[in-house]
Gaussian input, Z-matrix of N, CA and C with variables (Angstrom, degrees):
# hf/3-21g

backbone

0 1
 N
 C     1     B1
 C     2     B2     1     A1
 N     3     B3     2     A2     1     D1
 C     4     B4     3     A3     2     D2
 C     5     B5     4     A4     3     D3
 N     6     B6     5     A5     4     D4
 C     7     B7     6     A6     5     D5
 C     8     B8     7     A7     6     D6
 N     9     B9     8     A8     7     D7
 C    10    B10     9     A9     8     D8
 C    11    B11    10    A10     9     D9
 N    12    B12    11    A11    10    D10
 C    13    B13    12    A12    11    D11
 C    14    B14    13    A13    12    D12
 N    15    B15    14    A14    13    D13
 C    16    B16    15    A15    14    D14
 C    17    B17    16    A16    15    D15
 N    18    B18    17    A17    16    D16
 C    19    B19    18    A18    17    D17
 C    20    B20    19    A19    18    D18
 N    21    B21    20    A20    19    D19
 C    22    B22    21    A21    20    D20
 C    23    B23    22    A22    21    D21
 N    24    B24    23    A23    22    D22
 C    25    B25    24    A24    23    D23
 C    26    B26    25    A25    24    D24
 N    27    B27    26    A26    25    D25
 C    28    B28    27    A27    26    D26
 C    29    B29    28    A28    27    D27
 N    30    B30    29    A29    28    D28
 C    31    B31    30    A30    29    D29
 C    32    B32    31    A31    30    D30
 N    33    B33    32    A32    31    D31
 C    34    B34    33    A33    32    D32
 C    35    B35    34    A34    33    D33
 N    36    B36    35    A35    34    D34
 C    37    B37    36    A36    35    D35
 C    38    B38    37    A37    36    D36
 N    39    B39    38    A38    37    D37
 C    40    B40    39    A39    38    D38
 C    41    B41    40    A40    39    D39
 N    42    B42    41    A41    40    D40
 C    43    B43    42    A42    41    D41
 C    44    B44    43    A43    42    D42
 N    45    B45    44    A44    43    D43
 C    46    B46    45    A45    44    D44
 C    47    B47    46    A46    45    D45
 N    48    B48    47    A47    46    D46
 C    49    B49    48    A48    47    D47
 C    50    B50    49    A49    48    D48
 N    51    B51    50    A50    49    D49
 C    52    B52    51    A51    50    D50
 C    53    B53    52    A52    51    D51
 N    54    B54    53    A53    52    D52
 C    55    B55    54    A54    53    D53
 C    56    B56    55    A55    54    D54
 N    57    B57    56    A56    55    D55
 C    58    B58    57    A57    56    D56
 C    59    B59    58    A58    57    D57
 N    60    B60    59    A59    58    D58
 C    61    B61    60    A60    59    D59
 C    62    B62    61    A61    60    D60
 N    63    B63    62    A62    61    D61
 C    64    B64    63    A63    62    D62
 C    65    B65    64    A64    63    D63
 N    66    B66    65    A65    64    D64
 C    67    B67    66    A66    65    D65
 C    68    B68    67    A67    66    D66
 N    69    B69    68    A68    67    D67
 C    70    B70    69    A69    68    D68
 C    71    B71    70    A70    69    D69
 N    72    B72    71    A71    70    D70
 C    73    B73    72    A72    71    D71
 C    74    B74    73    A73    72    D72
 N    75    B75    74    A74    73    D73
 C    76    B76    75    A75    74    D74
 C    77    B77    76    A76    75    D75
 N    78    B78    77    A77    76    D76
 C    79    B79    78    A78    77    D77
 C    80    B80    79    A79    78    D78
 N    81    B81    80    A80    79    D79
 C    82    B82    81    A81    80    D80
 C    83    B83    82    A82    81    D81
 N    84    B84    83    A83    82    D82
 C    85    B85    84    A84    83    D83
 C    86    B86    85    A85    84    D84
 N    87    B87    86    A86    85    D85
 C    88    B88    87    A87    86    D86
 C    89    B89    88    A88    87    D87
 N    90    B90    89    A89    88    D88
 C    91    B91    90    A90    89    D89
 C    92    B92    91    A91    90    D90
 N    93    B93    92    A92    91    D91
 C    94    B94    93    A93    92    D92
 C    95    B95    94    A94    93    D93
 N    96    B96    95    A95    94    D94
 C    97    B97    96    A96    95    D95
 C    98    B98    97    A97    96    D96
 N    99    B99    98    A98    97    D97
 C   100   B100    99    A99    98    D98
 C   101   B101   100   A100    99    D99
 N   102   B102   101   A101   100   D100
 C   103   B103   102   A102   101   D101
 C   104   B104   103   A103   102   D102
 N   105   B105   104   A104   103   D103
 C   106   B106   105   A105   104   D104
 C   107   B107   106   A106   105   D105
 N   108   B108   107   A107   106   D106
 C   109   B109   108   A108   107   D107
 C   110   B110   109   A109   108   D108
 N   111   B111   110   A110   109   D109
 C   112   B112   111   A111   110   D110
 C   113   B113   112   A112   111   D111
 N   114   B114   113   A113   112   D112
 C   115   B115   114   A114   113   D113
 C   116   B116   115   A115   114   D114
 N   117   B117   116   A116   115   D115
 C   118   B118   117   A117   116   D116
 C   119   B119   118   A118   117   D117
 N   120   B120   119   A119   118   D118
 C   121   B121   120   A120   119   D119
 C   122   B122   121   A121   120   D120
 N   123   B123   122   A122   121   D121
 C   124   B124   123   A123   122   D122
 C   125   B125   124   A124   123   D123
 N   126   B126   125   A125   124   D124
 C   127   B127   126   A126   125   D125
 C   128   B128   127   A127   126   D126
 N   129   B129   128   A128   127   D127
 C   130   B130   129   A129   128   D128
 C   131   B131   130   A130   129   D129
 N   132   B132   131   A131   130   D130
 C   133   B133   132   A132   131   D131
 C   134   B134   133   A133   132   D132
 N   135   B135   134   A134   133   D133
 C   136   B136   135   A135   134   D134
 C   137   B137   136   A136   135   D135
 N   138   B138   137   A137   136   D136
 C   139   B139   138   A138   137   D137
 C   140   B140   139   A139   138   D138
 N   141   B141   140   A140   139   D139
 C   142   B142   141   A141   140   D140
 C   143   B143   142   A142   141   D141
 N   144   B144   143   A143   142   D142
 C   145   B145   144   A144   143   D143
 C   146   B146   145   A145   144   D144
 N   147   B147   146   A146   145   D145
 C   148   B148   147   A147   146   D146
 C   149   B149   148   A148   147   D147
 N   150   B150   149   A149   148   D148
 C   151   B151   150   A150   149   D149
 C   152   B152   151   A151   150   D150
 N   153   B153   152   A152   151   D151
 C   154   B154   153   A153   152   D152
 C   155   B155   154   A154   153   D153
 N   156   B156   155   A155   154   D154
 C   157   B157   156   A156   155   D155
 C   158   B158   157   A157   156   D156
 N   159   B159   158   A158   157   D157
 C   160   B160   159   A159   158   D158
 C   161   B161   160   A160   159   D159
 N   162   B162   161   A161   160   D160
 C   163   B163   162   A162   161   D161
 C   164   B164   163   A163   162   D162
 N   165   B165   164   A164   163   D163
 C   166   B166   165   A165   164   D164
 C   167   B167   166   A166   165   D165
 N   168   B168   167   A167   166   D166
 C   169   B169   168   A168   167   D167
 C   170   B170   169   A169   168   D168
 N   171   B171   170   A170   169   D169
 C   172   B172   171   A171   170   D170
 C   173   B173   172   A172   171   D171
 N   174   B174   173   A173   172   D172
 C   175   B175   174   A174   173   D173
 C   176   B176   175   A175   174   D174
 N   177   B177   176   A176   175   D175
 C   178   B178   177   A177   176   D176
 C   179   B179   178   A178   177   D177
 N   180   B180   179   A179   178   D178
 C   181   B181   180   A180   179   D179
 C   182   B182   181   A181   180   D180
 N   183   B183   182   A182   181   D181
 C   184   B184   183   A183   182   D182
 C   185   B185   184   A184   183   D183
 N   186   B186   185   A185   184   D184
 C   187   B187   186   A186   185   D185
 C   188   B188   187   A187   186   D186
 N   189   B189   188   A188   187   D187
 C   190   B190   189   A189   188   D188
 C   191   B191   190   A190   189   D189
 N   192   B192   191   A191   190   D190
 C   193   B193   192   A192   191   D191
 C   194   B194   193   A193   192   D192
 N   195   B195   194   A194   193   D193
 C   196   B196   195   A195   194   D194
 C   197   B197   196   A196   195   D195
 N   198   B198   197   A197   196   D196
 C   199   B199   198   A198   197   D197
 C   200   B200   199   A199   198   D198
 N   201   B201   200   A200   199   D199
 C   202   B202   201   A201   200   D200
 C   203   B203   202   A202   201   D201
 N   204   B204   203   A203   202   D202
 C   205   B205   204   A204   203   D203
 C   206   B206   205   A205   204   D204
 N   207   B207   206   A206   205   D205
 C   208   B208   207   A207   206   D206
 C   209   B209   208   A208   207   D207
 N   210   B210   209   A209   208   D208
 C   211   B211   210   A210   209   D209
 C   212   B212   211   A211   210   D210
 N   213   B213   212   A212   211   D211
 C   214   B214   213   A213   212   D212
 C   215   B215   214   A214   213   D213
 N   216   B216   215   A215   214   D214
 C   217   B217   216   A216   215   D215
 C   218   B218   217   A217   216   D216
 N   219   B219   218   A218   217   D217
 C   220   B220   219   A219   218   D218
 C   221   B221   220   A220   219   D219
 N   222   B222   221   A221   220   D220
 C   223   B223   222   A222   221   D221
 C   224   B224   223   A223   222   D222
 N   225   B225   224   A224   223   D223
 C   226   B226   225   A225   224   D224
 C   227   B227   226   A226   225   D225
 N   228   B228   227   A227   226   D226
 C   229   B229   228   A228   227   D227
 C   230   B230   229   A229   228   D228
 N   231   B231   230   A230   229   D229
 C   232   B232   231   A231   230   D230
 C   233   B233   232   A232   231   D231
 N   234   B234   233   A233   232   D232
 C   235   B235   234   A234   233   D233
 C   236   B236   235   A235   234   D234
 N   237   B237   236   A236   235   D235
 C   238   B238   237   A237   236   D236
 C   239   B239   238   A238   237   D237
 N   240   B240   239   A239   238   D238
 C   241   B241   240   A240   239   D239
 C   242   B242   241   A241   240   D240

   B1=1.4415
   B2=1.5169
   B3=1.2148
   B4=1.5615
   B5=1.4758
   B6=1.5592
   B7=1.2093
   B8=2.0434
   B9=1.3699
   B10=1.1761
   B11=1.7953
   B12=1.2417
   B13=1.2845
   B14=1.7903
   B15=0.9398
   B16=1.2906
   B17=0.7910
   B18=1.7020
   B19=1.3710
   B20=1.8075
   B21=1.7736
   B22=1.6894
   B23=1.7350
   B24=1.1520
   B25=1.6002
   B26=1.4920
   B27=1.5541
   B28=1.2642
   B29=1.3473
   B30=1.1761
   B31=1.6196
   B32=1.6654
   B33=1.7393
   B34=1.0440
   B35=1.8266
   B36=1.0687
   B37=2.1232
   B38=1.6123
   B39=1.0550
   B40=2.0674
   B41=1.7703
   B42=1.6586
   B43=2.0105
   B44=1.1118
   B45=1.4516
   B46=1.4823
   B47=1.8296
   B48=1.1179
   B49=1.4337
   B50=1.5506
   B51=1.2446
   B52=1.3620
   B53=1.9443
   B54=1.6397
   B55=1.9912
   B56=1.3161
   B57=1.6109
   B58=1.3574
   B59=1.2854
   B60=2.0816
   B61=0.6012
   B62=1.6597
   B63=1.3447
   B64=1.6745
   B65=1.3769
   B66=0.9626
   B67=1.6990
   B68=1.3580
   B69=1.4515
   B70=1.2485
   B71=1.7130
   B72=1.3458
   B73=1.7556
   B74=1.6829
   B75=1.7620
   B76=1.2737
   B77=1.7575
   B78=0.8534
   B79=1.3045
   B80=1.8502
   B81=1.4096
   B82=1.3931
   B83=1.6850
   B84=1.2967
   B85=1.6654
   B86=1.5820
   B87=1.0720
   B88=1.3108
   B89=1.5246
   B90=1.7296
   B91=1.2713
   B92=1.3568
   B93=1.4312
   B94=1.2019
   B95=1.4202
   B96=1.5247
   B97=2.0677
   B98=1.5776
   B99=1.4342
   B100=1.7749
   B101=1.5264
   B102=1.5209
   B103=1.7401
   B104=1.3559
   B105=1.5969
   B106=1.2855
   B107=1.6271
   B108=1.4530
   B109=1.0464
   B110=1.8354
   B111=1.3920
   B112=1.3225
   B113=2.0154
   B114=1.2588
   B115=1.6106
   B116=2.1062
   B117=0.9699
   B118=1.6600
   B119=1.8846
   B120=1.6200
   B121=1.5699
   B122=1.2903
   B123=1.6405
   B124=1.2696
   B125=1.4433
   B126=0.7315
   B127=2.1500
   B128=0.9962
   B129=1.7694
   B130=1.5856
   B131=1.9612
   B132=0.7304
   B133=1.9969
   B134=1.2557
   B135=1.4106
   B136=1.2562
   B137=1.9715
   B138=1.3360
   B139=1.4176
   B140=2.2776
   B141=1.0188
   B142=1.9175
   B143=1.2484
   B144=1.2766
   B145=1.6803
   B146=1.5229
   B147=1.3587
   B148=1.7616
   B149=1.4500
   B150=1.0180
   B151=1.3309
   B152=1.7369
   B153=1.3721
   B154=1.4470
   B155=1.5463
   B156=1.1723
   B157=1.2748
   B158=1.8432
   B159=1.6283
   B160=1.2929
   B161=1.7548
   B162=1.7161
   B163=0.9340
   B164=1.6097
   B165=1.8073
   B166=1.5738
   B167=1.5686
   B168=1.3492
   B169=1.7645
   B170=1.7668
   B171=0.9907
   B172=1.3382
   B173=1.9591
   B174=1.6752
   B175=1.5324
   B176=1.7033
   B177=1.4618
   B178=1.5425
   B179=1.5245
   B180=1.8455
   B181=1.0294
   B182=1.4236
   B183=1.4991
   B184=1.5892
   B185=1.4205
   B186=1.1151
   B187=1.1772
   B188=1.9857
   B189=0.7809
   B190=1.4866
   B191=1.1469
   B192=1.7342
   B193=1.7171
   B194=1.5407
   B195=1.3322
   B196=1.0298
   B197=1.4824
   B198=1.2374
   B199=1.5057
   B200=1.6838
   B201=1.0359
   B202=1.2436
   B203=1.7024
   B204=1.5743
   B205=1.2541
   B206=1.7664
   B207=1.5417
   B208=1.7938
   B209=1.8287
   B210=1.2954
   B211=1.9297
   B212=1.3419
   B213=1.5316
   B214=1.0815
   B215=1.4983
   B216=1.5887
   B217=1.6195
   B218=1.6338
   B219=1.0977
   B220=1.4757
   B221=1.0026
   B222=1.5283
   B223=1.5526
   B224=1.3149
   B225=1.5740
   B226=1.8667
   B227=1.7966
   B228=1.4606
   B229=1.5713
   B230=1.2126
   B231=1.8079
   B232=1.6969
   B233=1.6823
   B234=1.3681
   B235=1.6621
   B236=1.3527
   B237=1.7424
   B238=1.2899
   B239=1.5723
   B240=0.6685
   B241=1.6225
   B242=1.9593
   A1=108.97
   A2=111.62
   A3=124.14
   A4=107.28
   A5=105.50
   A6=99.90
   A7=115.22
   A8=115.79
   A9=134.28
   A10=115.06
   A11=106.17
   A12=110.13
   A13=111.33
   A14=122.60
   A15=97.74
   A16=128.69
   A17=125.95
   A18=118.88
   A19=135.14
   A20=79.61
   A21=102.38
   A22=91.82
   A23=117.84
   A24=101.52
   A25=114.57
   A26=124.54
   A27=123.84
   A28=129.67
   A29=114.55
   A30=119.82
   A31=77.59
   A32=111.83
   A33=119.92
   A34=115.52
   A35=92.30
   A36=82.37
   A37=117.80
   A38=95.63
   A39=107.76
   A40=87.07
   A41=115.51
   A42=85.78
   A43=104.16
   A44=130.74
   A45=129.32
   A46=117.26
   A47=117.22
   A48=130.32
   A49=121.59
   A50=123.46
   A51=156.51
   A52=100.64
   A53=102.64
   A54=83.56
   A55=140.07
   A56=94.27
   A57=132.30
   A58=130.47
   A59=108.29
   A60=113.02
   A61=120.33
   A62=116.18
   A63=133.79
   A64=108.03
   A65=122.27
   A66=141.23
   A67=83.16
   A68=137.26
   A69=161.31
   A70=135.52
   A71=95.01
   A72=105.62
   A73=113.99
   A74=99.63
   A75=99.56
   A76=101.75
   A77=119.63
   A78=126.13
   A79=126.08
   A80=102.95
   A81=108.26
   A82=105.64
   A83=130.25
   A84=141.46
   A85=106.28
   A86=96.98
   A87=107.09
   A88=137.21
   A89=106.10
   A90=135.54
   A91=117.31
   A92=119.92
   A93=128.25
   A94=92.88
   A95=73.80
   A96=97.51
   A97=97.61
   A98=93.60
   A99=110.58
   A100=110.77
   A101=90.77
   A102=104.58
   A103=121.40
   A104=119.73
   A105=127.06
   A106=97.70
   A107=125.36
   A108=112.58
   A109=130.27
   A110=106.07
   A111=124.56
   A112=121.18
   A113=103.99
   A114=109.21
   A115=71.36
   A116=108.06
   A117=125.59
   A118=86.88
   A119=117.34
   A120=110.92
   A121=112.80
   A122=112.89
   A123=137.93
   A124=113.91
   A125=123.58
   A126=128.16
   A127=132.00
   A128=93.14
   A129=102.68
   A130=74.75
   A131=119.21
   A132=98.91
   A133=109.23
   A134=133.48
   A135=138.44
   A136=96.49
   A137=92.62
   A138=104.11
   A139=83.13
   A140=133.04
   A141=136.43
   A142=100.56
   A143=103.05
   A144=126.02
   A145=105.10
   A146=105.34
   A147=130.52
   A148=95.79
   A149=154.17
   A150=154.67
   A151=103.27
   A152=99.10
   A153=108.22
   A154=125.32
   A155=108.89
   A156=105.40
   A157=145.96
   A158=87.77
   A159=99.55
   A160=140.31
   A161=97.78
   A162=104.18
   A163=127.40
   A164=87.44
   A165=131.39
   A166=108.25
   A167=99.77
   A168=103.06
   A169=118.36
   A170=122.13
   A171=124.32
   A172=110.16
   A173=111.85
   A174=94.38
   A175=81.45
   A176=90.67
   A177=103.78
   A178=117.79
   A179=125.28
   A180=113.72
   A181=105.20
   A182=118.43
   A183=126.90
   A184=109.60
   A185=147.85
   A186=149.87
   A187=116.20
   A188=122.75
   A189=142.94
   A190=113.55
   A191=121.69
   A192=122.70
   A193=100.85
   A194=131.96
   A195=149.05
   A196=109.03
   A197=131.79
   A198=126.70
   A199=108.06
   A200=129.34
   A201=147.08
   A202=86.65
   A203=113.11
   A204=120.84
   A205=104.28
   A206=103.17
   A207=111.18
   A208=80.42
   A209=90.94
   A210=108.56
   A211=109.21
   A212=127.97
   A213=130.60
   A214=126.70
   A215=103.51
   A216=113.47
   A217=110.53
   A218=119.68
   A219=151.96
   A220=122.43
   A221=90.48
   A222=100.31
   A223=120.87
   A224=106.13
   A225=81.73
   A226=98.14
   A227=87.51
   A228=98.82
   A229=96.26
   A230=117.59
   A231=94.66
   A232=82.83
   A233=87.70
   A234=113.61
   A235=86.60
   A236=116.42
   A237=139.90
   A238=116.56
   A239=142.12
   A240=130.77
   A241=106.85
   D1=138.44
   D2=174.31
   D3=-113.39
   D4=167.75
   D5=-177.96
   D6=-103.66
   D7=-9.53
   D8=169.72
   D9=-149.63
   D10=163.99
   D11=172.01
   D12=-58.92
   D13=-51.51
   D14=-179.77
   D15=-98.81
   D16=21.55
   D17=132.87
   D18=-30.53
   D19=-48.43
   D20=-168.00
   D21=-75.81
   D22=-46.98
   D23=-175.06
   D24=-86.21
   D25=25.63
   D26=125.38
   D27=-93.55
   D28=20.69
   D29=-163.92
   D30=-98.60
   D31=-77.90
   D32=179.99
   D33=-38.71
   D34=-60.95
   D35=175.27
   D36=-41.68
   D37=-15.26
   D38=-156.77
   D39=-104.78
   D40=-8.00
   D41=-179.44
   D42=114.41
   D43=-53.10
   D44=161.51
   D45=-14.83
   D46=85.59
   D47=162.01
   D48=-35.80
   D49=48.06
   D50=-161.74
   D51=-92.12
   D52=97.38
   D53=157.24
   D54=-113.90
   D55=-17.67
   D56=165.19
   D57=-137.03
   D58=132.10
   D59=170.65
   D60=-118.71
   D61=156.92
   D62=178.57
   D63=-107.79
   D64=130.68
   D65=-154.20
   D66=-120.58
   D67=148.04
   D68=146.09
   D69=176.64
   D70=130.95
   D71=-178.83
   D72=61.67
   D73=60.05
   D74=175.62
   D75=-89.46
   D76=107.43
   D77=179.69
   D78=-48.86
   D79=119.63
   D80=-169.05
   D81=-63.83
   D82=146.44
   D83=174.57
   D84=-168.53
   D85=165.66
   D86=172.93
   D87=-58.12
   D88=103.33
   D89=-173.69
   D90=113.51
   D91=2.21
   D92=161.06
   D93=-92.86
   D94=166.46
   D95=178.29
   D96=-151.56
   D97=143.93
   D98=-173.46
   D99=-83.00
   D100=118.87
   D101=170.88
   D102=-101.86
   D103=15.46
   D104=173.10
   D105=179.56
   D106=162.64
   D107=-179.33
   D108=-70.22
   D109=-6.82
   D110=169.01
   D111=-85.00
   D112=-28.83
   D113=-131.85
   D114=-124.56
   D115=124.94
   D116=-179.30
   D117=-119.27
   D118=123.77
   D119=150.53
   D120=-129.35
   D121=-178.11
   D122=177.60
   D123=-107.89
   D124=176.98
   D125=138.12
   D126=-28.10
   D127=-56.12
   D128=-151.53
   D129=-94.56
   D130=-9.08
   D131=176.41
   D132=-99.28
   D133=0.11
   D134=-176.47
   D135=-81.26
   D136=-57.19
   D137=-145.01
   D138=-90.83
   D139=-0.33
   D140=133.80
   D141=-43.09
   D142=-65.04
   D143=-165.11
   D144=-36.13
   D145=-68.05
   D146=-178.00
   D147=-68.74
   D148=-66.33
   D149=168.10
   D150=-14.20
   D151=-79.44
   D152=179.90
   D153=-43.93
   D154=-52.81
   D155=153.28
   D156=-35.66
   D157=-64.44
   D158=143.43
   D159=-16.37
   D160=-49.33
   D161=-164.69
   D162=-119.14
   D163=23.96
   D164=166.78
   D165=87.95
   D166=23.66
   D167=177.47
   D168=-74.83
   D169=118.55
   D170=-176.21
   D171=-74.47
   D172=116.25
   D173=-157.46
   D174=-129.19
   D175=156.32
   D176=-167.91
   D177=-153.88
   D178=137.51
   D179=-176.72
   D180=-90.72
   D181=135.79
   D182=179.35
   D183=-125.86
   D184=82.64
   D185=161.64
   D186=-50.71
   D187=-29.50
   D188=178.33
   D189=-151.94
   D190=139.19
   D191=-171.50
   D192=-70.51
   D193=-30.16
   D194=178.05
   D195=-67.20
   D196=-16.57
   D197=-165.23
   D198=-104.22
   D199=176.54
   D200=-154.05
   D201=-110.48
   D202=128.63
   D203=-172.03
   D204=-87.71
   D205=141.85
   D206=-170.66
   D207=-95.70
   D208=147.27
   D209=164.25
   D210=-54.08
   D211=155.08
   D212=161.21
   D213=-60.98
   D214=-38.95
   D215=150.75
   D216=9.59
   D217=-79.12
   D218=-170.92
   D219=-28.60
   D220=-47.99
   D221=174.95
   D222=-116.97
   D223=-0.01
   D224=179.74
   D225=-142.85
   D226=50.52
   D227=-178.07
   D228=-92.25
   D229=163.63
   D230=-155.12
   D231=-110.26
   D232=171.68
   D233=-150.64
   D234=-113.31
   D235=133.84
   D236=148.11
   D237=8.97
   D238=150.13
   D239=144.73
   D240=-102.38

């Protein structure tokens, strides 16, 4: 467990043998905005998000280990202007 996305995509920059990741209960606060009713982001976790990917990381929404994983889509699909 990490505590933000780019934690984890310094884990991976740093060597950390990382292929998948599970996204869940990023908590909504101030300057985040909700991209699902679980998952609160920013900028700077959107564009971790895209990074990680990038860098062949498999990323996934998991609300419960038991539940059927939502696409990343979700959350870092780009937003209106």
């Amino acid at each position: 467990m990490v505590a933000s996305p780019t934690d984890a995509l310094a884990l991976v920059k740093g060597g950390v043998p990382i292929t998948k990741i599970s996204i869940g209960h990023m908590r909504a606060r101030e300057g985040k905005r909700s991209a699902t009713p679980a998952i609160a982001v920013d900028d700077t976790d959107i564009a971790a998000f895209k990074e990680l990917q990038k860098l062949g990381i498999e990323l996934e929404i998991r609300y419960l280990p038991s539940s059927n994983p939502d696409p990343i889509q979700l959350v870092i699909q780009e937003r209106p202007q």
